[in-house]
C-alpha positions, 0 to 999 in steps of 0.5 A: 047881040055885040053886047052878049057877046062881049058878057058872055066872053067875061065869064071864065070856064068851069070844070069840075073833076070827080075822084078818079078822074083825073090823068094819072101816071106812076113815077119812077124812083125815087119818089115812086108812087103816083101823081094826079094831074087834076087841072092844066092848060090842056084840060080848061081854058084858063088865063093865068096857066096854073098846075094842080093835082095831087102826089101820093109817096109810098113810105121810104120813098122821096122827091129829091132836091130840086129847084123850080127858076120860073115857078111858084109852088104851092105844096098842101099836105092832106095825109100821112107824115113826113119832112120837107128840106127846104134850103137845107132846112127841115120841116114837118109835113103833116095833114094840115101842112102848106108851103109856098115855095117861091122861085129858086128855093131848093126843096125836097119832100121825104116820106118818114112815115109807116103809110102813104103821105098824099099832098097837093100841088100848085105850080104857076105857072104850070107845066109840072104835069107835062114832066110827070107825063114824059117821066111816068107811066099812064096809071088807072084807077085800082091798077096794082103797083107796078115794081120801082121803076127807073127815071128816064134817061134824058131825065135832066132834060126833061126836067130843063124843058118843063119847070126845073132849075138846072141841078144843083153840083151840091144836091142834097140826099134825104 
């Protein structure tokens, strides 16, 4: 029985989402859109603690300039086209685009086209969804829109308690 046991436990969980299953919240201004948290810690039992999900910006809207000093992302570009900046340098982002982007490396994403750019993410370890959670606001799947919204208030120390770097003096705009 021991051995079964000890078998049993080396095998890790498995969990398969469907579209429109996954938690999802609008966000606020400036990105605006909506982001889906697909896998975290809450969601499955996992031994290295990732976050991924997708980000869906509607055109003219922005991730502003932001740094992660105890992440890794990953960013997959699936549709839609726009810029990335990291350090100050622009990249296109197009159906096909990946990034790494490693810890402490200044980033912001830019919607430059006529339709929604949608990209994937990955953060190790996570803790992304938590401040998409406390920022945004619950979204169901074909809810209309909802009108821009503003960030919270206390957004810096939201963003201090999950996964970002304290601001930038010299922040970059789009």
């Amino acid at each position: 029985m021991a051995e079964q046991t000890q078998q049993a436990s080396a095998f890790g969980e498995v969990l398969i989402k469907q579209p429109g299953t996954a938690t999802s919240y609008w966000q606020p201004v400036p990105a605006n859109g909506h982001i889906e948290v697909i896998f975290a810690p809450e969601s499955v039992r996992m031994e290295h603690p990732i976050g991924f999900g997708t980000q869906t910006v509607p055109p003219g809207g922005y991730v502003r300039e932001h740094a992660h000093d105890r992440n890794e992302e990953v960013i997959f570009v699936v549709t839609g086209t726009g810029r990335a900046v990291i350090d100050g340098e622009n990249h296109p982002m197009q159906p096909g685009s990946a990034f790494f982007i490693g810890k402490n490396r200044r980033h912001m994403f830019i919607n430059e086209g006529s339709e929604d750019i949608t990209w994937t993410w990955l953060i190790v370890p996570n803790g992304l969804e938590d401040f998409f959670r406390l920022i945004g606001r619950p979204r169901a799947e074909d809810e209309p829109t909802p009108a821009p919204f503003p960030r919270p208030e206390n957004v810096l120390q939201i963003e201090r308690d999950t996964v970002f770097a304290a601001q930038p003096a010299d922040q970059r705009k789009p």
